[in-house]
C-alpha positions as CSV (number, residue, x, y, z in Angstrom):
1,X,-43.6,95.0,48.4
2,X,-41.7,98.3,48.1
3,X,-38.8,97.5,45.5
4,X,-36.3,98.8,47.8
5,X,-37.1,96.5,50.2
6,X,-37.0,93.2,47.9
7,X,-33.8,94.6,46.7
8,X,-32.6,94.1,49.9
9,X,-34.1,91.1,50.9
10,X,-32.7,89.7,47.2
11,X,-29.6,91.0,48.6
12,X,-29.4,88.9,52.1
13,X,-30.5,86.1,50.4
14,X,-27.6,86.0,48.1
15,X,-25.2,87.0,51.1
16,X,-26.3,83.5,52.7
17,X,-26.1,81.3,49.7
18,X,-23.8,78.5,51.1
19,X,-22.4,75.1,50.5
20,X,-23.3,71.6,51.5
21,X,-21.4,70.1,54.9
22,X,-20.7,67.0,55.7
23,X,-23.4,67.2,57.7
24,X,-24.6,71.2,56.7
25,X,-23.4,74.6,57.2
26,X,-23.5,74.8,60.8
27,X,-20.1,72.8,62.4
28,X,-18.9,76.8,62.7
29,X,-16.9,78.5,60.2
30,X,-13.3,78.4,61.2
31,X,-11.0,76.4,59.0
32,X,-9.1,73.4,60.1
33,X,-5.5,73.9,59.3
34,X,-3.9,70.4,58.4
35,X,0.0,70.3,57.6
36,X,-0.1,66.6,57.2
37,X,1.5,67.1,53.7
38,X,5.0,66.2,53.7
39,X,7.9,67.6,51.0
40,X,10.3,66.0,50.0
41,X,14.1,66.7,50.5
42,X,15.7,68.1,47.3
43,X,12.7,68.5,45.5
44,X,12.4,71.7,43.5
45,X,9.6,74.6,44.4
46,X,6.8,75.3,42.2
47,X,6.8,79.1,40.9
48,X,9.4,79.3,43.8
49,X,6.4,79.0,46.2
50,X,7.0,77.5,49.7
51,X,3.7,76.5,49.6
52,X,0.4,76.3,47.9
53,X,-2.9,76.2,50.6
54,X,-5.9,73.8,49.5
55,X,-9.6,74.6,50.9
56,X,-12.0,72.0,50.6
57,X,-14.8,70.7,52.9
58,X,-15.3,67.6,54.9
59,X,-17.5,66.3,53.0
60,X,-17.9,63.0,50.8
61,X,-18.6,64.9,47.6
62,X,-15.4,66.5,48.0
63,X,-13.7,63.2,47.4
64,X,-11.4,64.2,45.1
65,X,-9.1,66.4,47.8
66,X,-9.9,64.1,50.9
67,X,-8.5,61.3,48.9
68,X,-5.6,63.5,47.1
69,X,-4.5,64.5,50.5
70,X,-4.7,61.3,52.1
71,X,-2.6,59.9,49.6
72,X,-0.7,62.6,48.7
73,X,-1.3,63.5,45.1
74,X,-1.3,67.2,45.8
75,X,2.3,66.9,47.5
76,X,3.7,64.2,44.9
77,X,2.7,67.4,42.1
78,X,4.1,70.2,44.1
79,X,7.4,68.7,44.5
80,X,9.1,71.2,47.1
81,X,6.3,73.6,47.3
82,X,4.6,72.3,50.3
83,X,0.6,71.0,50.2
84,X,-1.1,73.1,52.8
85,X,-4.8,72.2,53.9
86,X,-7.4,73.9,55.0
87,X,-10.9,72.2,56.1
88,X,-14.3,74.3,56.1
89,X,-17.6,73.7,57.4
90,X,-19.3,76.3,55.2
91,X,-19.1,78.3,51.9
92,X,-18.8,81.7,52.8
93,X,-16.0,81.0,55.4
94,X,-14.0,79.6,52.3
95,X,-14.8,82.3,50.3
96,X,-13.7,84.9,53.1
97,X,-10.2,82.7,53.0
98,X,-10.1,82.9,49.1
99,X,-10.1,86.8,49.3
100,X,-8.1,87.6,52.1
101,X,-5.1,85.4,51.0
102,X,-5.5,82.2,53.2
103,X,-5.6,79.8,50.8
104,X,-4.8,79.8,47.2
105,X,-7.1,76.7,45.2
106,X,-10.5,75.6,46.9
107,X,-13.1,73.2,46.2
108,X,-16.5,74.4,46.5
109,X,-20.3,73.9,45.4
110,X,-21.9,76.3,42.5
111,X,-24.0,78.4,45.0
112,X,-20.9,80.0,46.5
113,X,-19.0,80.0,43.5
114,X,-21.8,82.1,41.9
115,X,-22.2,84.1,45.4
116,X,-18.5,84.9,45.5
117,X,-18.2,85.6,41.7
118,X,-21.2,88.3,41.7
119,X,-21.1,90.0,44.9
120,X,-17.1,90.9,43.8
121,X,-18.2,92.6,40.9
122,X,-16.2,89.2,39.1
123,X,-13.1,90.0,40.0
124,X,-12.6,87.7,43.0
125,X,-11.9,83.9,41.2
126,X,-12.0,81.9,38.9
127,X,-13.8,78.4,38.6
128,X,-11.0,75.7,36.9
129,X,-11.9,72.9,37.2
130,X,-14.6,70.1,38.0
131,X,-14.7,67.3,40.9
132,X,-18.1,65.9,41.4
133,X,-21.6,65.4,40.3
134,X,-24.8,64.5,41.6
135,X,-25.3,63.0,45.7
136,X,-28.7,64.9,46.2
137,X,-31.6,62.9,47.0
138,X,-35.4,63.4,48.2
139,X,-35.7,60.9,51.1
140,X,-39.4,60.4,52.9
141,X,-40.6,58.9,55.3
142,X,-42.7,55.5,53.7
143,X,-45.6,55.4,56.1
144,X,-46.6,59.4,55.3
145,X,-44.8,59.7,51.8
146,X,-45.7,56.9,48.9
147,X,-45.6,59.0,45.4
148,X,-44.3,62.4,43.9
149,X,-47.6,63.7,44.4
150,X,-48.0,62.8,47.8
151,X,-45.4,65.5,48.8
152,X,-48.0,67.9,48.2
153,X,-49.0,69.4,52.0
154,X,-46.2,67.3,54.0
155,X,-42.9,69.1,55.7
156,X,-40.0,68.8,53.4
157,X,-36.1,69.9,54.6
158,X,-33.4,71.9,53.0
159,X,-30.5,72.6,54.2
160,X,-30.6,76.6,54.2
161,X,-32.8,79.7,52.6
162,X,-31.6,80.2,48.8
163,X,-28.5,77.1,49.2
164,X,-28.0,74.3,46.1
165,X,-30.6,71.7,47.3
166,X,-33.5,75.0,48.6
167,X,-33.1,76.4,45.1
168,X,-33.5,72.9,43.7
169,X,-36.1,72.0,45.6
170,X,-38.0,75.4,44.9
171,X,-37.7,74.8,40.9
172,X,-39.1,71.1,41.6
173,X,-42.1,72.1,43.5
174,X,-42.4,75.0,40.7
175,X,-42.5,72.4,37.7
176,X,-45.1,70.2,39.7
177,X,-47.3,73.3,39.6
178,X,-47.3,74.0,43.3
179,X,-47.1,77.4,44.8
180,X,-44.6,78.1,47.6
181,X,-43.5,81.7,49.0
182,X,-39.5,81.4,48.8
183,X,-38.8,83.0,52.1
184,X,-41.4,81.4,54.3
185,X,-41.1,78.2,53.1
186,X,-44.9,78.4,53.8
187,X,-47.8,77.2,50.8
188,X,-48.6,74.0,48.7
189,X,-45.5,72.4,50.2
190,X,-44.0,73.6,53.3
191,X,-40.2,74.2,53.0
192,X,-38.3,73.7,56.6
193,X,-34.8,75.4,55.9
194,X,-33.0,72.6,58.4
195,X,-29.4,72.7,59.0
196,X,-28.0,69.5,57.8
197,X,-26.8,68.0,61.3
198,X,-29.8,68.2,62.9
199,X,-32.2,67.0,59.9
200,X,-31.7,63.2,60.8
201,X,-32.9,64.1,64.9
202,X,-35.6,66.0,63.2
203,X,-37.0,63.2,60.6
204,X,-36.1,60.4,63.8
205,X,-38.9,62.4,66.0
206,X,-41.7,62.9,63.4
207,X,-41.3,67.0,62.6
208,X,-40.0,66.3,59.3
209,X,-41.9,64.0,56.4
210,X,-38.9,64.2,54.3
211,X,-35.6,66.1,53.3
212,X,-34.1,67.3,49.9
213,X,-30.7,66.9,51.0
214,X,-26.8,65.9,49.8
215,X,-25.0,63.1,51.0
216,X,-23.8,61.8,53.6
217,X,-27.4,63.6,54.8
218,X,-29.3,61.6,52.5
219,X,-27.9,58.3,53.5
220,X,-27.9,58.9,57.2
221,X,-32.0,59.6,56.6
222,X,-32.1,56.1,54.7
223,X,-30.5,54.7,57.9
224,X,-32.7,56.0,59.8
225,X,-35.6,54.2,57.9
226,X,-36.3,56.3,55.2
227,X,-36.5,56.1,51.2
228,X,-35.2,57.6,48.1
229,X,-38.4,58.6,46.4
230,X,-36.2,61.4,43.8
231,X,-32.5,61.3,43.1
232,X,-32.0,64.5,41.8
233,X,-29.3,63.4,38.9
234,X,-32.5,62.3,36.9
235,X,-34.0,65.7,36.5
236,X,-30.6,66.8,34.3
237,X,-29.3,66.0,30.8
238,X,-27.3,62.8,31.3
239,X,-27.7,62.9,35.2
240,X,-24.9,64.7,35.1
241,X,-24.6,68.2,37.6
242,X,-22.1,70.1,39.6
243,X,-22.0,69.6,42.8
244,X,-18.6,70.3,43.4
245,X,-16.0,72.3,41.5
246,X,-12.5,73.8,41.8
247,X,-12.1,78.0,42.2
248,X,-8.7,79.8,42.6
249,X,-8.1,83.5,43.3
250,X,-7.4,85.2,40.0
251,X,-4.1,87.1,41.6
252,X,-2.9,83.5,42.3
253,X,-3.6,82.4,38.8
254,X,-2.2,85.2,37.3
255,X,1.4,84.9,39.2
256,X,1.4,81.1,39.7
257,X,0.2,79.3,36.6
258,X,2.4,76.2,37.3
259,X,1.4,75.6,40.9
260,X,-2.1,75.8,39.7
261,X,-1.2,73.6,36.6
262,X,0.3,71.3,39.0
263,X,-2.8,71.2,41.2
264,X,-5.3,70.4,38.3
265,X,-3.2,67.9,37.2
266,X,-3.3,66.1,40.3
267,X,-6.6,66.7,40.9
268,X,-7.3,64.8,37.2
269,X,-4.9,61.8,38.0
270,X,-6.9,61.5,41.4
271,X,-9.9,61.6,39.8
272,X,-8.6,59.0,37.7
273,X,-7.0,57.0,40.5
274,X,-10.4,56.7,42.4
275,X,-11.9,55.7,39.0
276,X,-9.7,52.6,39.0
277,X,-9.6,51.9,42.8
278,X,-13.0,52.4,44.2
279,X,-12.8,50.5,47.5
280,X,-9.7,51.8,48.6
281,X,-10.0,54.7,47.3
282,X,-13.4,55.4,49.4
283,X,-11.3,53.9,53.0
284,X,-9.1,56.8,52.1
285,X,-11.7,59.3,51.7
286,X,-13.1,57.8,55.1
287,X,-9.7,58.0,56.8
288,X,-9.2,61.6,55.3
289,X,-12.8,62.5,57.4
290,X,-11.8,60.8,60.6
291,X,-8.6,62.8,60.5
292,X,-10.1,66.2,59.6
293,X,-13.3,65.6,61.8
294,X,-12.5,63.7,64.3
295,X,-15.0,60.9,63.3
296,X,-15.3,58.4,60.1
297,X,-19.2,57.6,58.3
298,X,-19.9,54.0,59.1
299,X,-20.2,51.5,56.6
300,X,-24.3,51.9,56.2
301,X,-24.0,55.9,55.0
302,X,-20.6,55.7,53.5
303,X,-21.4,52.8,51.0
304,X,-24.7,54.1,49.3
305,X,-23.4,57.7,49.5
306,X,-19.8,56.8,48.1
307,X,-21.7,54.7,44.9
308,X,-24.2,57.9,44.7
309,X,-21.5,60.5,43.4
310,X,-20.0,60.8,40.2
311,X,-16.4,62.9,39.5
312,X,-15.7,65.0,36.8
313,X,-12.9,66.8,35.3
314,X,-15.6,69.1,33.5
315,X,-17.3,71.7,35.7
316,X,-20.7,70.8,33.9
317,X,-20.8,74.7,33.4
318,X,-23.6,74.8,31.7
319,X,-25.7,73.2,34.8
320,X,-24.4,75.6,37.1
321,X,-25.6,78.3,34.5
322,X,-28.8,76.6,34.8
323,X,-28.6,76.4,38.8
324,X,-28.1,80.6,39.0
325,X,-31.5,80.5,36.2
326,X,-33.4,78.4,39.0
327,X,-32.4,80.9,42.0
328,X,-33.4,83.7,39.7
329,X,-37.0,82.0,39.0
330,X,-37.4,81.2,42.8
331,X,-37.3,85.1,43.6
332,X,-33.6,84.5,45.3
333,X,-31.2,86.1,43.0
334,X,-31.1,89.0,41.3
335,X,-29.7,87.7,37.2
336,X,-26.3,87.7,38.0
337,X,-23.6,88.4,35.5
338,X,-21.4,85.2,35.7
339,X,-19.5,86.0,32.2
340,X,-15.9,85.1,33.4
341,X,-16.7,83.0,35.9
342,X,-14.6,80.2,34.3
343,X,-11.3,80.3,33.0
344,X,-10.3,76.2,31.5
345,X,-7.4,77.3,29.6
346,X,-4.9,75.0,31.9
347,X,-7.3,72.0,32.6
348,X,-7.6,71.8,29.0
349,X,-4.1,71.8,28.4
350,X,-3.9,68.8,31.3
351,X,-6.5,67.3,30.0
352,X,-4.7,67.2,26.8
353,X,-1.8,66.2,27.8
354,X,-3.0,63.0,29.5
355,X,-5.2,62.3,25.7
356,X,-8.4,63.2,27.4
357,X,-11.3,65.5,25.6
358,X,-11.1,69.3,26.3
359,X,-14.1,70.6,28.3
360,X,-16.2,73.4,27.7
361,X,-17.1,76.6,29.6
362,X,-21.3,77.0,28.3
363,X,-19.9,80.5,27.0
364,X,-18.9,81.8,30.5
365,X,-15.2,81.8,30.3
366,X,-13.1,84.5,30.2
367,X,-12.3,86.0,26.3
């Protein structure tokens, strides 16, 4: 292949690297607005903002904002600078809102972050903050799929070419000593790039033997009959790996360090909240989805995909260091220069402030 044309086949690839849904990146790409956030009277603005807008996705490993602004954590910090909302179906779209001005703080998956950091030349945003870990599973069909080896020559889902759980996948299959072209999907195991909604149809009429996937996917498949055979969390030092974290626009952070101090520190006493109040904390997160969707998870996906995801203050930066390595060694990404892509100077002085241990940025923070 001519080197110009993988360079630009490297190049659409990264251009498409999106984000998890709550059921994929295909509900469209418009954001919800939500002004449900109420301020109260007298209270005193933030940076003499009016508001502060929040992106983050419906989505159950976005837990820490459907739960903040259910409850209203993010408005209870802001004081008089209003909690604005914005819900998105897919990375890019929230990216696209992050650089034109539409919102402010997001929460987003590493894929995008890393997509958004690079193809700005790093000058775009900054990651802040951590929210979640793990909720990616393997889930087969029993009657076809019995062992790790037996994936070998069966029909596996991903969500999209080059997104979090393809890349995954890809570096799996890679370490089992199996051979699969990236962008076919085609070889030892055949990779179906599946959008998220319609993998549960698929696996329901046979097309599909299984599906590396993110919850609520994974838990819908289970429903539907199927088994865990791999939860991804095993394959990383101390099962511990972003799947969610927290970006901000650097113009934002550099004129309104106190509404974004604000916002980490409700997004740490949230985390801590849900830590503490698991079952009502996970009916809020539901109620936050019905509300933004227009429809809750019943009790049979929310349960095992609420007790599958882990939050985090820490960004786990060094695992999404490791994610980028993966998309490099699949073919998908060019080596991208993520130096910068954090900046943890105000979590760590939350963090700090509440007595908990500063967290570390793997070397990629800003000097």
């Amino acid at each position: 292949m001519p080197a110009t044309t993988a360079l630009r086949r490297t190049l659409a690839v990264i251009a498409a690297l999106p984000l998890l849904t709550l059921a994929a990146c295909g509900y469209g790409s418009e954001a919800k607005d939500d002004d449900t956030a109420k301020v109260a009277d007298g209270a005193e603005k933030i940076d003499g903002l009016d508001s502060v807008r929040i992106g983050y996705f419906g989505n159950i490993t976005h837990a820490t904002p459907l739960v903040a602004n259910q409850k209203g954590f993010f408005q209870k910090a802001l004081g008089g600078t209003e909690a604005k909302y914005a819900v998105f179906n897919a990375g890019p779209s929230e990216i696209e809102a992050l650089n034109s001005g539409s919102i402010d703080i997001g929460w987003i998956g590493p894929s995008p972050s890393i997509n958004g950091y690079t193809k700005s030349g790093g000058k775009n945003l900054r990651i802040i903050g951590g929210s979640a870990s793990g909720g990616v599973k393997l889930v087969v069909n029993p009657d076809r799929i019995k062992s790790l080896e037996d994936v070998k020559g069966k029909r596996i889902a991903t969500p999209q070419l080059g997104n979090t759980q393809d890349v995954a996948f890809l570096n799996w299959i890679a370490e089992q000593g199996w051979k699969v072209d990236a962008q076919s999907g085609k070889g030892d195991v055949t990779v179906v790039r599946s959008d998220n909604k319609v993998t549960p149809d698929a696996y329901k009429s046979g097309s599909l033997d299984g599906a590396w996937v993110p919850e609520p996917t994974a838990s819908k498949l289970v429903a539907e009959g199927g088994k865990v055979l791999l939860d991804e969390s095993t394959l990383w030092p101390d099962q511990k790996f972003v799947i969610t974290n927290i970006i901000v626009s650097q113009k934002f952070l550099k004129e309104h360090p106190k509404a974004v101090e604000a916002v980490l520190g409700a997004s740490v006493d949230t985390n801590a909240w849900i830590t503490a109040h698991p079952d009502e904390a996970k009916t809020a997160a539901n109620e936050q989805l019905e509300k933004d969707s227009g429809k809750a998870l019943p009790a049979d996906v929310l349960d095992p995909a609420w007790k599958s995801i882990r939050l985090t203050d820490d960004p786990l930066a060094s695992t999404l260091d490791a994610q980028a390595e993966h998309a490099v060694k699949a073919g998908l990404l060019e080596k991208p220069d993520l130096n910068g892509i954090y900046d943890l100077t105000l979590l760590n002085k939350v963090l700090k402030a509440k007595g908990k241990p500063a967290v570390d940025d793997a070397g990629l923070g800003v000097e």
